[in-house]
C-alpha atoms as a printed R data frame, in Angstrom:
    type eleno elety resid chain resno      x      y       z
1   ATOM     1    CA   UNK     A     1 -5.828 67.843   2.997
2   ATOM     2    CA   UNK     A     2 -4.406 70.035   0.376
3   ATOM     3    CA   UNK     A     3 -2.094 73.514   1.640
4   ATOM     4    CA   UNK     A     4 -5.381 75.647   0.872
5   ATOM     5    CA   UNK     A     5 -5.453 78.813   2.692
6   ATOM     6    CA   UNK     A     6 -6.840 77.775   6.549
7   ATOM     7    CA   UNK     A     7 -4.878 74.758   6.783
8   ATOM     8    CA   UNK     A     8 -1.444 76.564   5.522
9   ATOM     9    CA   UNK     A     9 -2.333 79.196   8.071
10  ATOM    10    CA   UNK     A    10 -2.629 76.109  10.546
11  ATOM    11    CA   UNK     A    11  0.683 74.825   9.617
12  ATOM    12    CA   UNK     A    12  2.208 77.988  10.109
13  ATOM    13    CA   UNK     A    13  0.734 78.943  13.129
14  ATOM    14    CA   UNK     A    14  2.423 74.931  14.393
15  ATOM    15    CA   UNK     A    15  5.590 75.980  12.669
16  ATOM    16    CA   UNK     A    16  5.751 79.053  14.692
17  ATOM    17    CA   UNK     A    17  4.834 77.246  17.861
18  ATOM    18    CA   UNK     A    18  8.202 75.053  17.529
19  ATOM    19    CA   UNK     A    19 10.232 78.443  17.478
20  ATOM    20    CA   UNK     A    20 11.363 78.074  13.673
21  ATOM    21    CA   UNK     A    21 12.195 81.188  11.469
22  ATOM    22    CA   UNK     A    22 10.155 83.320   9.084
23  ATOM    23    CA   UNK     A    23 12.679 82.101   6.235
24  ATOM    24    CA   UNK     A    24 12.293 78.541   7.706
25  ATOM    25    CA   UNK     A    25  8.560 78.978   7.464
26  ATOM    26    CA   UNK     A    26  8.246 80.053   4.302
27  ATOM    27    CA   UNK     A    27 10.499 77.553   2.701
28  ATOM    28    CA   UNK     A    28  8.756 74.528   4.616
29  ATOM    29    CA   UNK     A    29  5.264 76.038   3.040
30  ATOM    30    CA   UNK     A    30  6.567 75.878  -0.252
31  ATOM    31    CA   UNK     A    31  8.083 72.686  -0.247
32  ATOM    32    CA   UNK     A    32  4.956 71.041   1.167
33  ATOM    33    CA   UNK     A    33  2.924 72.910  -1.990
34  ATOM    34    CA   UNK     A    34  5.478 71.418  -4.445
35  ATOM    35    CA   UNK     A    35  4.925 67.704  -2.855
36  ATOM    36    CA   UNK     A    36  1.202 68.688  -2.974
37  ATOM    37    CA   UNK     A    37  1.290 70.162  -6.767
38  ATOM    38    CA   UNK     A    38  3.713 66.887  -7.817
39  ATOM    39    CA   UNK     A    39  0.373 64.416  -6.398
40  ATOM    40    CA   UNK     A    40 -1.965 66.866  -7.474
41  ATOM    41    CA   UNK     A    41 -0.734 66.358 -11.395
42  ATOM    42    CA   UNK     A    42 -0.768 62.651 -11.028
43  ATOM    43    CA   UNK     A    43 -4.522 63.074  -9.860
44  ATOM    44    CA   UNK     A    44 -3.812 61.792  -6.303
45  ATOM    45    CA   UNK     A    45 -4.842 63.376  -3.360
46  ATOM    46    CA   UNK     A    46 -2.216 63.699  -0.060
47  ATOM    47    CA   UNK     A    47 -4.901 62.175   1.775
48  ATOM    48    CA   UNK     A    48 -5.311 59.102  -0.243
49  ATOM    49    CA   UNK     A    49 -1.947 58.827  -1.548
50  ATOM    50    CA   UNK     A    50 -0.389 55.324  -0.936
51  ATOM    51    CA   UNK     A    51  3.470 54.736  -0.015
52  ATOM    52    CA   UNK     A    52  4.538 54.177  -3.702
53  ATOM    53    CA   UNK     A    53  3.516 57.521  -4.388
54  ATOM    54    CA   UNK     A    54  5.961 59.006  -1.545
55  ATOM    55    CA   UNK     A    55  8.883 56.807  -2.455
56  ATOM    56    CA   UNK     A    56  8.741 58.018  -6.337
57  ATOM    57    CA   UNK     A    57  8.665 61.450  -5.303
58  ATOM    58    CA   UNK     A    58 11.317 61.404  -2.736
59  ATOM    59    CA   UNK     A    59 13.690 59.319  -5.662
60  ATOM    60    CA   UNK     A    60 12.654 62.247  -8.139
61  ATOM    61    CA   UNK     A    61 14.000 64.461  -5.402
62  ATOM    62    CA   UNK     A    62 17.429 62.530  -5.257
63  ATOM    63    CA   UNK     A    63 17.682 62.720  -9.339
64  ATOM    64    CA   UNK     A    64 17.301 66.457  -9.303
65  ATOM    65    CA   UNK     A    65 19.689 67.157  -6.460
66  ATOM    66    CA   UNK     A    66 16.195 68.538  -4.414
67  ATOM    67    CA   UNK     A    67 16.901 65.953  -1.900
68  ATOM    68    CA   UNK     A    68 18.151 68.527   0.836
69  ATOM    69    CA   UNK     A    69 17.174 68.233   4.735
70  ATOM    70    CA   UNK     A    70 14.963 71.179   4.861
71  ATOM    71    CA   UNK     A    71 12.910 70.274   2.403
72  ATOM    72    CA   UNK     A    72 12.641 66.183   3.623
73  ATOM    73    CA   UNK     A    73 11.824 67.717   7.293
74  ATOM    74    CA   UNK     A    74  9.561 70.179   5.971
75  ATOM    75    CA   UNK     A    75  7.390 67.634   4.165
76  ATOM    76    CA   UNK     A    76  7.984 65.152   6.793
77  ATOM    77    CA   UNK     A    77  6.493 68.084   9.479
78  ATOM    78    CA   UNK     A    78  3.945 68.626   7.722
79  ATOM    79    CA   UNK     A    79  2.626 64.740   7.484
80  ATOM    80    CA   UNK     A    80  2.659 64.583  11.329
81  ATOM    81    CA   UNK     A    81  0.755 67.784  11.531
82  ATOM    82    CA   UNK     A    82 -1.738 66.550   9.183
83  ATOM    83    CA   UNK     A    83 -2.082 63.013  10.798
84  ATOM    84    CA   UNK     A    84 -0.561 61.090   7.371
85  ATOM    85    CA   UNK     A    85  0.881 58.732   9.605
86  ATOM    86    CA   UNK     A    86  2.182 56.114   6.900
87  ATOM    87    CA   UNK     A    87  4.071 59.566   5.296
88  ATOM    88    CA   UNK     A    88  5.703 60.271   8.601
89  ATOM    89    CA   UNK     A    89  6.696 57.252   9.705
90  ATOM    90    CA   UNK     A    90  8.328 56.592   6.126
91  ATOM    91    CA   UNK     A    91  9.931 59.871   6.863
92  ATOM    92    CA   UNK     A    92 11.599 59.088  10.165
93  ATOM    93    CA   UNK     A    93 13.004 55.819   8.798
94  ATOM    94    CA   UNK     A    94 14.605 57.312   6.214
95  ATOM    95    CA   UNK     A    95 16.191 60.190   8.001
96  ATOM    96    CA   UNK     A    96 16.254 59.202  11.629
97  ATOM    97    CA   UNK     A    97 19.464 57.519  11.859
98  ATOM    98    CA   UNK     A    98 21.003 58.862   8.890
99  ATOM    99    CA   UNK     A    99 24.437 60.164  10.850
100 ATOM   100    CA   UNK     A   100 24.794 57.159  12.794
101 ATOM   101    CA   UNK     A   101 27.185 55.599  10.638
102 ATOM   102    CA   UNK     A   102 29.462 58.895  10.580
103 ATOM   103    CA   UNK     A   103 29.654 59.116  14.387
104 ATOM   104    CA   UNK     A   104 30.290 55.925  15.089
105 ATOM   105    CA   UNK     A   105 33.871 56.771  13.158
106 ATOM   106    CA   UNK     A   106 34.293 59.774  15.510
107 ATOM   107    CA   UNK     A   107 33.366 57.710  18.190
108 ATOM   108    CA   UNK     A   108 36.283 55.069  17.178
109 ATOM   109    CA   UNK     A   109 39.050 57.521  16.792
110 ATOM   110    CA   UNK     A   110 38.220 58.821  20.130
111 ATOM   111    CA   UNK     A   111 38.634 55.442  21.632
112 ATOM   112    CA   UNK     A   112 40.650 53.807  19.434
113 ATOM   113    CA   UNK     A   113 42.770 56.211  17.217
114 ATOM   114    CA   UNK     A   114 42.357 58.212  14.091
115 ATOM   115    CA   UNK     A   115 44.700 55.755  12.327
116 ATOM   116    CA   UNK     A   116 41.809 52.337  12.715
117 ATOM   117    CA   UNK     A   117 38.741 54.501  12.106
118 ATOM   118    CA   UNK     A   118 40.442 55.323   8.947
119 ATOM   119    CA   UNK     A   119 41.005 51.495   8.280
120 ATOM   120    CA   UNK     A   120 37.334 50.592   9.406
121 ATOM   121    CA   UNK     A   121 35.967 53.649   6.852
122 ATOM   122    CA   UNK     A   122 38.372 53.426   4.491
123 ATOM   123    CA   UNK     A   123 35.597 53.832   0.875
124 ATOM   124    CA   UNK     A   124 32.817 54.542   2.783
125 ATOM   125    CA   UNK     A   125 30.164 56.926   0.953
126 ATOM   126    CA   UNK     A   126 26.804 57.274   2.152
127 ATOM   127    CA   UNK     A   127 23.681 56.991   0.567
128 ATOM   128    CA   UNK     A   128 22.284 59.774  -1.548
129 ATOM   129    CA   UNK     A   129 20.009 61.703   1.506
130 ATOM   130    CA   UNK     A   130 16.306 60.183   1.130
131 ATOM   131    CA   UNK     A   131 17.265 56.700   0.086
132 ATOM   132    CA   UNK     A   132 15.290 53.803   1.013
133 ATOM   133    CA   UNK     A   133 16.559 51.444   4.238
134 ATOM   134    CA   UNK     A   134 17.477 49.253   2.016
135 ATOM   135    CA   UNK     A   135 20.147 50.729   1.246
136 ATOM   136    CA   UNK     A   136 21.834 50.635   4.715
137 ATOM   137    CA   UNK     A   137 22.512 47.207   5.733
138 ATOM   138    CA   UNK     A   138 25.328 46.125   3.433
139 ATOM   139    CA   UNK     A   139 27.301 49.357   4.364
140 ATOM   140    CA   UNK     A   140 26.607 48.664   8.205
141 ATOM   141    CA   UNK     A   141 27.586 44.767   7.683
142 ATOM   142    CA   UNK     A   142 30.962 46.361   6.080
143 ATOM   143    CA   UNK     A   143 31.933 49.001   9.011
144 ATOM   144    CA   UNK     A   144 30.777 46.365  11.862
145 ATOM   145    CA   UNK     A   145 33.150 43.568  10.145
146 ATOM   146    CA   UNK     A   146 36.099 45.870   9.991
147 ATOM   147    CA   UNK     A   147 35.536 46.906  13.836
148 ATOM   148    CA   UNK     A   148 35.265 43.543  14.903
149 ATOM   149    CA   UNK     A   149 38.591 42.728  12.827
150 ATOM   150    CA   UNK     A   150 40.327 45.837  14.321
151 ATOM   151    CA   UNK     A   151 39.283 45.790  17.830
152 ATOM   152    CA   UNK     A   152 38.637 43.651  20.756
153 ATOM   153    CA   UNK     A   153 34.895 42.582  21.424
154 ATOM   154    CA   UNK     A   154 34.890 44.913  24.409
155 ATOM   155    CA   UNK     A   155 36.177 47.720  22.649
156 ATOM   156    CA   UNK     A   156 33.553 47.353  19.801
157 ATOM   157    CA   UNK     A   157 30.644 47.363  22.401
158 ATOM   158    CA   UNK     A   158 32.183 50.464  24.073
159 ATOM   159    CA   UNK     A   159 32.186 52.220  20.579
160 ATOM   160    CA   UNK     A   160 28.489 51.455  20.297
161 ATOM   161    CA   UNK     A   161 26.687 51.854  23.240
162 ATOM   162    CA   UNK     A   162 26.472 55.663  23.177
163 ATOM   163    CA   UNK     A   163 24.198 58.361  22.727
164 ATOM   164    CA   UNK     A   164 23.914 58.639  19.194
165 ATOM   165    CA   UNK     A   165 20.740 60.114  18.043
166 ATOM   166    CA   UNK     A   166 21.797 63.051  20.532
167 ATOM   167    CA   UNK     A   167 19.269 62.688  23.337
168 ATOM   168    CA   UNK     A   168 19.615 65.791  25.967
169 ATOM   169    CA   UNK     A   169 19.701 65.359  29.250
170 ATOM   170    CA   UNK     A   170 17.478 67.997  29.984
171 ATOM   171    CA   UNK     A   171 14.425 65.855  28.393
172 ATOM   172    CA   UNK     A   172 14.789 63.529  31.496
173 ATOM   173    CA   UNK     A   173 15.329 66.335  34.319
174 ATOM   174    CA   UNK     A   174 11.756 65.877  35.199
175 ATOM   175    CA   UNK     A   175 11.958 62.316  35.346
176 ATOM   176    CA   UNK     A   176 15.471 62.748  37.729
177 ATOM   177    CA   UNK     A   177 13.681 64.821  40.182
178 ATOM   178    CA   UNK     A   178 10.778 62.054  40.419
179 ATOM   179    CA   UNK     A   179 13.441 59.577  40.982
180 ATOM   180    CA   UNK     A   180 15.184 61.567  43.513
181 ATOM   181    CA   UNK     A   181 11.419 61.924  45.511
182 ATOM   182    CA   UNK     A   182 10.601 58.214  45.097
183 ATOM   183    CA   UNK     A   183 10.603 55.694  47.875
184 ATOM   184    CA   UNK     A   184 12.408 53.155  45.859
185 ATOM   185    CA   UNK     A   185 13.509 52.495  42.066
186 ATOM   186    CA   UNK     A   186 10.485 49.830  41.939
187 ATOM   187    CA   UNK     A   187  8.084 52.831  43.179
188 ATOM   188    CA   UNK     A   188  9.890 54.936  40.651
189 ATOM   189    CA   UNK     A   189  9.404 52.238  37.949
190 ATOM   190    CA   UNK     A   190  6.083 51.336  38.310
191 ATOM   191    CA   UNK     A   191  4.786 55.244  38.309
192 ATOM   192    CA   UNK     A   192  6.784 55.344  35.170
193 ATOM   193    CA   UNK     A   193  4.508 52.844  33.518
194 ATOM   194    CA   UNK     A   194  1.051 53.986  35.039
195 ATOM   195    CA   UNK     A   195  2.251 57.652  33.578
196 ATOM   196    CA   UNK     A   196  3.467 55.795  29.611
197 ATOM   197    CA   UNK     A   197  0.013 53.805  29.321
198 ATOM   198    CA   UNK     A   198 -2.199 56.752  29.787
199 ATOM   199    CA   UNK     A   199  0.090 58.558  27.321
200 ATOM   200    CA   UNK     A   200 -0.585 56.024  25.155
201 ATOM   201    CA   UNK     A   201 -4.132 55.926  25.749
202 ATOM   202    CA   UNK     A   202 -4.151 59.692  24.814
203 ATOM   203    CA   UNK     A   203 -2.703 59.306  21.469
204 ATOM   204    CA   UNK     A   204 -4.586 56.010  20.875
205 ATOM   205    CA   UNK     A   205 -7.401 58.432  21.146
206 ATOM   206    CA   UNK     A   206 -6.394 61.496  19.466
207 ATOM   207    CA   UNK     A   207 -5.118 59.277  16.791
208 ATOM   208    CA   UNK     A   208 -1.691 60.547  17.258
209 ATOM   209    CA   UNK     A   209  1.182 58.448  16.370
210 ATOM   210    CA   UNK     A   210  3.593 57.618  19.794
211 ATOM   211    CA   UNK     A   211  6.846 58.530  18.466
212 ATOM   212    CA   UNK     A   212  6.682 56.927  15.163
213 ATOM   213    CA   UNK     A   213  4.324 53.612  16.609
214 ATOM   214    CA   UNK     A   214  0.604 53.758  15.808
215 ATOM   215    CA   UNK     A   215 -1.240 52.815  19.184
216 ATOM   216    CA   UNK     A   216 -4.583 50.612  19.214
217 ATOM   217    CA   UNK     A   217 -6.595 49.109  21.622
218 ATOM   218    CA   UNK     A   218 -4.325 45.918  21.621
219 ATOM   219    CA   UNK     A   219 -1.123 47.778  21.576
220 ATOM   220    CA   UNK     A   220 -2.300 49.832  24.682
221 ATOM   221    CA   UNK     A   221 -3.089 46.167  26.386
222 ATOM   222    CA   UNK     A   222 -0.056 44.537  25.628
223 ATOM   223    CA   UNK     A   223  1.860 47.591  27.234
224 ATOM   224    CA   UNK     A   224 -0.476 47.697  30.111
225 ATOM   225    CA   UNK     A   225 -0.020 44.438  30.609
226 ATOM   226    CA   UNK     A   226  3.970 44.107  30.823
227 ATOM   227    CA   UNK     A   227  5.949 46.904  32.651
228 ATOM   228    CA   UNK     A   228  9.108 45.693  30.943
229 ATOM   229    CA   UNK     A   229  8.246 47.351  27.928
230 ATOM   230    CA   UNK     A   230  9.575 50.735  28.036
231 ATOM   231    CA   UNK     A   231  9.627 51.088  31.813
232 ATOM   232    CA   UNK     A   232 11.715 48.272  33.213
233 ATOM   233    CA   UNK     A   233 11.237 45.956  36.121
234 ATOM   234    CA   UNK     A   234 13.773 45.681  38.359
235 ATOM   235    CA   UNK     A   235 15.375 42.274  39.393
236 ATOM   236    CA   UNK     A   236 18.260 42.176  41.735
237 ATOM   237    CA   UNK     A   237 20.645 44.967  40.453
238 ATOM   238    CA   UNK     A   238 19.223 45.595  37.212
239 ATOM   239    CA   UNK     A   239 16.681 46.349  35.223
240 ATOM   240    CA   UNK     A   240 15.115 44.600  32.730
241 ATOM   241    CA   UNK     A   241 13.993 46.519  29.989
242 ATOM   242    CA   UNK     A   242 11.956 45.443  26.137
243 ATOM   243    CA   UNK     A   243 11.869 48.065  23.634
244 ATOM   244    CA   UNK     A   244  8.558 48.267  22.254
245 ATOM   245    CA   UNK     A   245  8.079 46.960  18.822
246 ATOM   246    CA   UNK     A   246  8.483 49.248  16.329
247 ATOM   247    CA   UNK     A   247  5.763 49.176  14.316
248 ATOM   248    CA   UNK     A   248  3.521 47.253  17.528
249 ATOM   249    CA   UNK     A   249  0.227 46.197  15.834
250 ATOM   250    CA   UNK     A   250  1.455 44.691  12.655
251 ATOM   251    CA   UNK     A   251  3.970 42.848  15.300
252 ATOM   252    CA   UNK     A   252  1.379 41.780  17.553
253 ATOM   253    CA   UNK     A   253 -0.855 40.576  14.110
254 ATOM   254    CA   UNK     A   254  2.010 38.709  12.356
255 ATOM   255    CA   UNK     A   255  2.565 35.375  12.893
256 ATOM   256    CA   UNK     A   256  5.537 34.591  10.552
257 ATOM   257    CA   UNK     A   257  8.320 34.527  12.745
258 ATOM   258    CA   UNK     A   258 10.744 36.722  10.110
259 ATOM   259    CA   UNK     A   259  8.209 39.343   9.392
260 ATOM   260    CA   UNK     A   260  7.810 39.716  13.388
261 ATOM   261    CA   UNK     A   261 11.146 40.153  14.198
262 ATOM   262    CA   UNK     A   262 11.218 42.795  11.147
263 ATOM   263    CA   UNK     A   263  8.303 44.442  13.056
264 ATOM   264    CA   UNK     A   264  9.547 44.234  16.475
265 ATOM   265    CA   UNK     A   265 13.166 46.288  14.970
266 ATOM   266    CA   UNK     A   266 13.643 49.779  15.145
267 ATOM   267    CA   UNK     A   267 17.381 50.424  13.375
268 ATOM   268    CA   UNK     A   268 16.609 51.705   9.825
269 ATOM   269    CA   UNK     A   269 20.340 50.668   9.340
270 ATOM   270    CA   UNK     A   270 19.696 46.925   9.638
271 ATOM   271    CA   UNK     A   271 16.085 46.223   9.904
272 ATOM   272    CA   UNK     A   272 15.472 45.445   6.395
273 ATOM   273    CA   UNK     A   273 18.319 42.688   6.516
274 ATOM   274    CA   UNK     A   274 15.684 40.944   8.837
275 ATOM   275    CA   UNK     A   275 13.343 40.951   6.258
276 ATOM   276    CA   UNK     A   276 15.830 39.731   3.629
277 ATOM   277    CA   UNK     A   277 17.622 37.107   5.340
278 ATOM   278    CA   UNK     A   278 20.707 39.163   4.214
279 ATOM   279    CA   UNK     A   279 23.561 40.658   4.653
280 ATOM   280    CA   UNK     A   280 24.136 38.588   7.778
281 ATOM   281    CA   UNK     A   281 25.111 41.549  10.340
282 ATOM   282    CA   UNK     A   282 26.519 40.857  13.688
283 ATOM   283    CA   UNK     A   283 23.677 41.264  16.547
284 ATOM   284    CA   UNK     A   284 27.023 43.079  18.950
285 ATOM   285    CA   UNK     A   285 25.279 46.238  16.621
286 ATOM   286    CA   UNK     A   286 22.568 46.091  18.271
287 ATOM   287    CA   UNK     A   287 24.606 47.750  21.708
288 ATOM   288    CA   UNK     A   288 23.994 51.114  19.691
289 ATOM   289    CA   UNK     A   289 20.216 50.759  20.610
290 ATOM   290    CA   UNK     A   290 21.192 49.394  24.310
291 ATOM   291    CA   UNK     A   291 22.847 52.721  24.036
292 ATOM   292    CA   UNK     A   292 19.756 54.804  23.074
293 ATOM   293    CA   UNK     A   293 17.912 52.307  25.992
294 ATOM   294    CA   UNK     A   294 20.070 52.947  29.016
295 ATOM   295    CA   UNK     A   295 20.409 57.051  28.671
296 ATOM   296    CA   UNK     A   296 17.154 57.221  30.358
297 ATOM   297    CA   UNK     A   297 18.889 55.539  33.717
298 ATOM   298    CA   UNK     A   298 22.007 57.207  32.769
299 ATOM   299    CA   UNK     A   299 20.390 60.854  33.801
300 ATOM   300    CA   UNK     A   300 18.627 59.552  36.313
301 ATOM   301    CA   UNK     A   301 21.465 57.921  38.635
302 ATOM   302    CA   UNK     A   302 23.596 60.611  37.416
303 ATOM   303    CA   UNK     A   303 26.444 58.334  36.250
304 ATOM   304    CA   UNK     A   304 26.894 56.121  33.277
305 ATOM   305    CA   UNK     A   305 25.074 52.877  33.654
306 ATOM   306    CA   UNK     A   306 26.267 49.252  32.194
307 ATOM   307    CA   UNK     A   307 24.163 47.681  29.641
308 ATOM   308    CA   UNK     A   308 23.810 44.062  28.388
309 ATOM   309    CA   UNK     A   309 22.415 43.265  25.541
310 ATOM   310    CA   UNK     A   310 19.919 39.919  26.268
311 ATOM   311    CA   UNK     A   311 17.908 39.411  23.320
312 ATOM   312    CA   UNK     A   312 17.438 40.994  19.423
313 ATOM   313    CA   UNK     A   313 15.100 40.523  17.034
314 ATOM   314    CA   UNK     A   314 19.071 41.161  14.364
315 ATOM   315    CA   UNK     A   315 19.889 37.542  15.967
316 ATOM   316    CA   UNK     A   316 17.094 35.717  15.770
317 ATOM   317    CA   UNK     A   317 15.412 36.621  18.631
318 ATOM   318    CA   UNK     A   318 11.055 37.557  18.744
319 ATOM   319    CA   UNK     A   319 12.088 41.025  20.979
320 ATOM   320    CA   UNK     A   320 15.083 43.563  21.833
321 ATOM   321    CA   UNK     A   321 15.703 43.381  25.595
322 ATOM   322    CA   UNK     A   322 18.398 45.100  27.860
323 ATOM   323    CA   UNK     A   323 19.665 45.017  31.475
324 ATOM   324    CA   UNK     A   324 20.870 47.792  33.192
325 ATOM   325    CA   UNK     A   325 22.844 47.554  35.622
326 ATOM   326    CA   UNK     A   326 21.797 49.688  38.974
327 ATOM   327    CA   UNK     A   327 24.874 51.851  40.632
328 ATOM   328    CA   UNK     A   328 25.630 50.677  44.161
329 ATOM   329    CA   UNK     A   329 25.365 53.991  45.660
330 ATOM   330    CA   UNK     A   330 21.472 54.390  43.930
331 ATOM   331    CA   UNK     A   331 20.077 51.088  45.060
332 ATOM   332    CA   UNK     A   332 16.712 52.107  47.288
């Protein structure tokens, strides 16, 4: 699995597919053959190499100041390409949601003045770029306890529940128009599951990763068999939506009930305080995924859509759940 000469070529040829630049190219190839030279001196093989290895090279990284975004992405590309799944979902946790914290500040002197995101950020220093999840939660704990001390409840929801990791609009036009065709939102719902499972069943076969969630046989059945997941089901004027799991078959395997909800939690920012049983965070965080949840509805109604936040694996509960409140003039 080494950068030998076909499977470079191969990664270059996928680089170029995604539109990036010769510079960008070149740089990506050579920080993959560093990573690849680092293992290769250890006597460990990209293929075979375990988590530990990752995480000491990524720290080295962050000692010698070579822990830039590029590189991380680069590295991180070329895991997916090369189906290190482990590598690549490490990856996304670590970077994924790593200017959350940042906009949420914007996002709070928008609403609320420049003068209490100052107060709610006042010392705050992220983590060196790279760093484990673990390093998250405390600082997340400390902004979320200085909103809710600044501003109403209300207020604090409003400032989460937004599009933070940046979803366009445009990735749902296709989705919009099928909405606009359908007979009625349950029509519209239920096609959008049929259409998710046999995704799923295509990267369950390919042995693709789903986003970042590995997809068996069981985790294809336990979608199948609950449209909530995902989709929604509609009930009344809203619908009810369950994020799936994030990492779905150790979830459905586990039986401990902390270890389950630690599974079932996407947030790189607080999942690990799951784990932990500390810092106790407040679950009202957890809007900022209701946020991420309800864009989806947003596009398609064409207007922004009210979310409640029912159930989270941050407050004890075994799943994340949302409803989303249907506009009057969309109901069909």
């Amino acid at each position: 699995m080494s950068v030998n000469r076909l499977m470079e070529s191969e990664f270059r040829k996928h680089l170029q597919a995604r539109k990036i630049s010769n510079e960008d190219i070149e740089s990506s190839v050579n920080a993959v053959r560093e990573f690849e030279e680092h293992l290769e001196i250890k006597g460990i093989l990209l293929a075979s190499a375990d988590l530990k290895a990752l995480k000491e090279y990524v720290s080295l990284l962050i000692d010698e100041d070579k822990n830039s975004w590029e590189r991380l992405v680069a590295i991180a590309r070329y895991c997916n390409f090369v189906k290190k799944n482990d590598y690549f979902i490490y990856f996304t946790s670590i970077l994924g949601a790593r200017n959350v914290l940042p906009e949420i500040g914007e996002r709070i002197a928008t609403i609320a003045g420049e003068e209490i995101r100052r107060r709610v950020y006042k010392g705050f220093m992220l983590p060196p770029l790279g760093s484990p999840q673990e390093n998250y939660p405390r600082l997340t704990q400390m902004i979320l306890d200085r909103m809710e001390a600044e501003l109403p409840t209300e207020t604090c929801k409003n400032v989460l529940t937004w599009n933070y990791h940046k979803l366009p609009a445009e990735a749902f036009g296709e989705k919009k128009k099928w909405f606009e065709k359908a007979t009625s939102i349950d029509a519209y719902l239920k096609e959008e599951h049929r259409k998710l499972v046999e995704e799923l069943e295509r990267c369950m076969k390919a042995g693709k990763l789903w986003y970042e969630q590995e997809i068996t046989p069981d985790v294809l059945e336990f979608v199948r068999g609950d449209q909530e997941i995902c989709t929604g089901v509609r009930r009344g004027e809203r619908i009810y939506l369950t994020k799936m799991p994030y990492a779905p078959k150790r979830y459905l395997e586990e039986k401990d009930p902390t270890l389950k909800r630690y599974y079932a939690c996407h947030c790189p920012l607080v999942r690990s305080a799951i784990r932990h049983r500390k810092p106790k965070i407040s679950p009202t965080f957890c809007y900022c995924s209701g946020g991420y949840e309800k864009f989806h509805f947003d596009v398609i109604f064409g207007e922004p859509v009210e979310v409640e936040l029912l159930e989270t694996a941050l407050k004890g509960d075994m799943r994340c759940r949302f409803a989303n409140k249907i506009p009057k003039s969309k109901m069909k």
